[in-house]
VMD Tcl script that draws the C-alpha trace (Angstrom):
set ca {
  {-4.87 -18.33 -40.77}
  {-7.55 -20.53 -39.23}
  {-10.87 -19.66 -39.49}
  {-11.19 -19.45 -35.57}
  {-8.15 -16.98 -35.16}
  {-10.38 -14.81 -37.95}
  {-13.66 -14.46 -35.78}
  {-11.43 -13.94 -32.72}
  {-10.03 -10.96 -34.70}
  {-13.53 -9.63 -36.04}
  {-15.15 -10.04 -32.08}
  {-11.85 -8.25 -30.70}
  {-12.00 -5.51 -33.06}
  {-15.72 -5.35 -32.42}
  {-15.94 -5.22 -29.21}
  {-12.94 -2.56 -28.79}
  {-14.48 0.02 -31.28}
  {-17.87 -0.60 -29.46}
  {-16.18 0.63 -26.15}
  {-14.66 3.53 -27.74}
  {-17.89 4.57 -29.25}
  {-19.21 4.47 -26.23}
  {-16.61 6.18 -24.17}
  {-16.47 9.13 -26.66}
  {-19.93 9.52 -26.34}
  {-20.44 9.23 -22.43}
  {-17.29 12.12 -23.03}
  {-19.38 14.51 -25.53}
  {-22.92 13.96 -24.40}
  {-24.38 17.51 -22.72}
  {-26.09 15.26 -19.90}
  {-26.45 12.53 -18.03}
  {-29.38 11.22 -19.25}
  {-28.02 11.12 -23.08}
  {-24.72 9.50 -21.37}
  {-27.04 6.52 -20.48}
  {-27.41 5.68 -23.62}
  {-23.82 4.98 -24.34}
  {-23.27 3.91 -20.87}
  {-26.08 1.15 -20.99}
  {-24.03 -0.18 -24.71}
  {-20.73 -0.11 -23.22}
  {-21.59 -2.04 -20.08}
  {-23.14 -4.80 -22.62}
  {-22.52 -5.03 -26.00}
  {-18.35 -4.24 -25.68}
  {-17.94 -7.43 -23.11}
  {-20.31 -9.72 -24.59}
  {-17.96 -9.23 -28.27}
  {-14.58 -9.63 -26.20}
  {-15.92 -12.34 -23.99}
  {-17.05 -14.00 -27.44}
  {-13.36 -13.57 -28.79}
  {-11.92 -15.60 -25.17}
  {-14.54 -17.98 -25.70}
  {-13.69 -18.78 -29.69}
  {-10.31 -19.64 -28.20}
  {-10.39 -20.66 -24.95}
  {-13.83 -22.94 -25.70}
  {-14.77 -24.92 -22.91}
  {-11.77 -24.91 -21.02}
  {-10.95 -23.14 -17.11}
  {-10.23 -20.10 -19.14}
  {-13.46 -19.85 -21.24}
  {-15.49 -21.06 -18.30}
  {-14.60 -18.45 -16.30}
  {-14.87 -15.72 -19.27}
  {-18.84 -17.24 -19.40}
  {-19.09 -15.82 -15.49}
  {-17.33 -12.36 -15.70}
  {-19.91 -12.21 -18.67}
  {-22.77 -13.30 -16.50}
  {-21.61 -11.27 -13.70}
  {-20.77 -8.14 -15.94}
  {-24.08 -8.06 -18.45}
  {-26.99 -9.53 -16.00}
  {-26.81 -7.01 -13.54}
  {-26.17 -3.43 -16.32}
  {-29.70 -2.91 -17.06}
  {-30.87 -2.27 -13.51}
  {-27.70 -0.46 -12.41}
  {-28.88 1.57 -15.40}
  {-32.46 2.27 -14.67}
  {-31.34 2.73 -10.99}
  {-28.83 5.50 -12.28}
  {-31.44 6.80 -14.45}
  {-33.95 6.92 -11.43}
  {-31.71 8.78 -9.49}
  {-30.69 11.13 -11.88}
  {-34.28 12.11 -12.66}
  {-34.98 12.79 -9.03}
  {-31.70 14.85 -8.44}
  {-32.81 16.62 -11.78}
  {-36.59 17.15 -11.40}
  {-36.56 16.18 -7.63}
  {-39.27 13.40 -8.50}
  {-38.79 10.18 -10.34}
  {-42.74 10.30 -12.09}
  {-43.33 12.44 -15.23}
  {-45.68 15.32 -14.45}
  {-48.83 15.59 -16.22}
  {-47.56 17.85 -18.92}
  {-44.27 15.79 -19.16}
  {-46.66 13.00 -20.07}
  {-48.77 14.49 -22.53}
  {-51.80 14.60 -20.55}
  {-53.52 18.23 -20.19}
}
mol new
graphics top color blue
foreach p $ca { graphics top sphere $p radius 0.5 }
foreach p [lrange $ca 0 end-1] q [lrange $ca 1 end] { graphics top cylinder $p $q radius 0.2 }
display resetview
């Protein structure tokens, strides 16, 4: 066994247990703010590991050139789709997106 078919095995592996940490937690989290949390992992961390396994094999080629876009496309874009889900949530919740002043510590 090559050494590349090894850390193709260890980013697969990776990057599948990631997304089923984060899918049983998005499942057992109370509420949608704590589902975030697993949310905002799963839309980064899981891709990034299997698009690191296609690129240890594919390298350089149509294949891994395209996995480096679906990446790019995929990861650049989760943070704000998660503060913009966050946002909304709050305001559905608390029917404002600001903390209030005792939400914020300030008396």
């Amino acid at each position: 066994m090559k050494t590349s078919d090894l850390l193709v095995d260890v980013f697969l592996t990776a990057g599948v247990v990631c997304q089923l940490v984060c899918c049983l937690g998005v499942l057992v989290m109370p509420n949608v703010f704590d589902r975030l949390h697993y949310m905002g992992a799963g839309s980064t961390l899981g891709p990034l590991l299997v698009g690191a396994a296609v690129l240890v094999r594919q390298t350089t080629s149509a294949a891994g050139i395209t996995t480096m876009l679906v990446m790019a496309l995929l990861v650049l874009p989760a943070p704000a789709l998660l503060i913009a889900t966050a946002r909304a949530a709050r305001r559905v919740e608390f029917g404002r997106v600001e903390a209030r002043a005792e939400e914020r510590g300030a008396s």
